[in-house]
C-alpha positions, 0 to 999 in steps of 0.5 A: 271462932277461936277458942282458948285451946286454939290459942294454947295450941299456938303458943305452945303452953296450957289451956290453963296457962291461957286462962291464967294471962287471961284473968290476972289469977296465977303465976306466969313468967313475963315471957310466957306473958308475952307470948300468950298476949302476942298469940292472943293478938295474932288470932283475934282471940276474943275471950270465951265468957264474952264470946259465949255472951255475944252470941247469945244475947245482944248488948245494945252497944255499938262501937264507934271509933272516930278521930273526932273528939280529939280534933278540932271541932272549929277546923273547917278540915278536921273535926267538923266532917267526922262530927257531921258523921258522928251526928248522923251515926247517933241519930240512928243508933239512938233510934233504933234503941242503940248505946253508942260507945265512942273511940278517939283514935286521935286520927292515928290509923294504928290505934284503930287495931287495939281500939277494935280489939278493946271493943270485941272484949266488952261484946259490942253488937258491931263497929262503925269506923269513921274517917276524917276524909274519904280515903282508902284504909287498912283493918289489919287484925279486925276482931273476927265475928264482929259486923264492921262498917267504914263510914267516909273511908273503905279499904280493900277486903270489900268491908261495907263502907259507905263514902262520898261520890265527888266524882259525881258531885263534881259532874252535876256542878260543871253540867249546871254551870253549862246549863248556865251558859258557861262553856269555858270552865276552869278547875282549880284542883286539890293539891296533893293528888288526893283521892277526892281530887282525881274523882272531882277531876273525873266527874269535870271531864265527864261532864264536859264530855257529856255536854260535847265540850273539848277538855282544855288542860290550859283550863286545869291546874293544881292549886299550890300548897296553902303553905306556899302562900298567895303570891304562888297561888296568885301566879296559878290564877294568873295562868288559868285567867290568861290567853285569849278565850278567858273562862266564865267560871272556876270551879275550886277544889273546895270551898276553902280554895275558893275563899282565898280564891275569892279575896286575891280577884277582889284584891284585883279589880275582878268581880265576882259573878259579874266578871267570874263565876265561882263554886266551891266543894264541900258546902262549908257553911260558916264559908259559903253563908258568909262570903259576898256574894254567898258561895256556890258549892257542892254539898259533902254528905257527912250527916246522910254518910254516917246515917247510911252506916248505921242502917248498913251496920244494923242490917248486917247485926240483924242478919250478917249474910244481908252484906253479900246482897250490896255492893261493898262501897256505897257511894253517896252524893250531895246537892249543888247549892246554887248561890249569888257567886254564880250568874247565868250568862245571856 
């Protein structure tokens, strides 16, 4: 662990003159200041007293660090997922006679860094960082000493993290709508290339690989940009519904899609299973419970996700070395909610 001579040695000045920055009690001159501050930065110099503290006794606290105080809690894309999570990290912190102490980041990755170093000084047992949606991420500068764990997110440095499986959500959903009688299955994907886009695609074409089924790309098509309007995701309908061997189903990149989706077939004279079944992603229920007919979709474990990253975190307090032991990435998959958007053909 670093010390304050380590700090001195860096910056060229005093052990006394770290001390000094340190406790606001001497004279310093604001370069030295900026310097001291800087190094203190650079070695994620965590200051003796609470290091000595952490080391020896355990405070109960647990630091939580998540955009979802300052997002909107009524978005059905925004705060809602990291609130789901936030629940899931508190029933089990909580449970386990934990204090969590909770971050907003603001949803702006270049705050997590000061945030992480503010919470290593008031000697929190671990930190648990909580991702809007599931992406790949940095922890530059983490505080060293400290148990970390990344909930719907992981980074590169094989920090644990547990994440949603759409890769195998999206599997189980094709193969039951193959078990359903379909076999001409059309996708409506993410726009953006996003991660959870390429894995859902992946789990769509490994389930129809599985089932003996060809991969049609006439079937596949990325949906426009909510920002380019109906009429351009009307045309991508019109592309995927054509031809002479129309699907049975369509599967949209996620349940939001396929509320809009919905409203422009039923604009057109299509009904919804009777000429088209329909599954959404992510299990929305203010979307899925309320449209008609009530929408299939495939569950995103948010609650089950920040669950999983409080027992991680608590096993790595209780024993650090216990990390070693799992794969670094824990995927978690959701149910299929099978509901009245999707019929069995005869």
């Amino acid at each position: 662990m670093t010390t304050i001579y380590d700090v001195a040695d860096a910056a060229g000045v005093s052990p006394k003159t770290v001390s000094r920055v340190l406790n606001g009690d001497g004279p310093v001159n604001e370069k030295t200041r900026a310097l001291v501050t800087e190094t203190i930065r650079r070695l994620n110099y965590v200051p003796s007293q609470a290091a000595r503290m952490m080391r020896l006794q355990k405070s109960g606290v647990v630091g939580v660090i998540t955009g979802a105080i300052s997002g909107d809690a009524t978005d059905i894309a925004g705060g809602l997922p990291e609130l789901y999570i936030l629940q899931g990290v508190q029933r089990v912190l909580s449970g386990n006679g934990r204090i969590a102490m909770i971050a907003d980041s603001g949803d702006d990755e270049d705050r997590v860094p000061a945030l992480m170093r503010s919470f290593s000084e008031r000697r929190v047992e671990g930190l648990i960082v909580i991702s809007g949606h599931h992406r790949q991420v940095s922890l530059a500068d983490a505080p060293a000493g400290i148990p970390i764990v990344l909930a719907n997110c992981f980074d590169g440095d094989d920090t644990p993290a547990v994440v949603p499986d759409d890769e195998a959500g999206q599997r189980e959903a094709v193969q039951g709508l193959i078990d359903r009688g379909h076999r001409r299955i059309a996708f409506l994907t993410l726009p953006g290339g996003s991660l959870a886009a390429r894995l859902r695609l992946d789990g769509y074409r490994a389930a129809l690989a599985a089932a003996g089924l060809p991969f049609d790309p006439r079937l596949v098509l990325a949906a426009p940009d909510a920002a380019a309007g109906d009429d351009a995701l009307r045309a991508a309908l019109d592309r995927l519904l054509s031809g002479d061997a129309p699907p049975t189903a369509l599967c949209c990149g996620n349940d939001h899609l396929a509320m809009r989706v919905g409203g422009l077939l039923q604009k057109r004279g299509r009904r919804i299973p009777e000429d088209l079944s329909m599954l959404g992603f992510d299990d929305h229920r203010l979307i899925t419970e309320h449209l008609h007919p009530r929408l299939a979709s495939v569950e995103l474990p948010y609650a089950a996700i920040g669950k999983r990253a409080a027992e991680r975190l608590l096993e790595r307090i209780a024993d650090v070395g216990i990390a070693g032991s799992a794969a670094a990435v824990e995927r978690l998959a959701g149910p299929v909610h099978w509901r009245e958007s999707v019929r069995t053909l005869k």
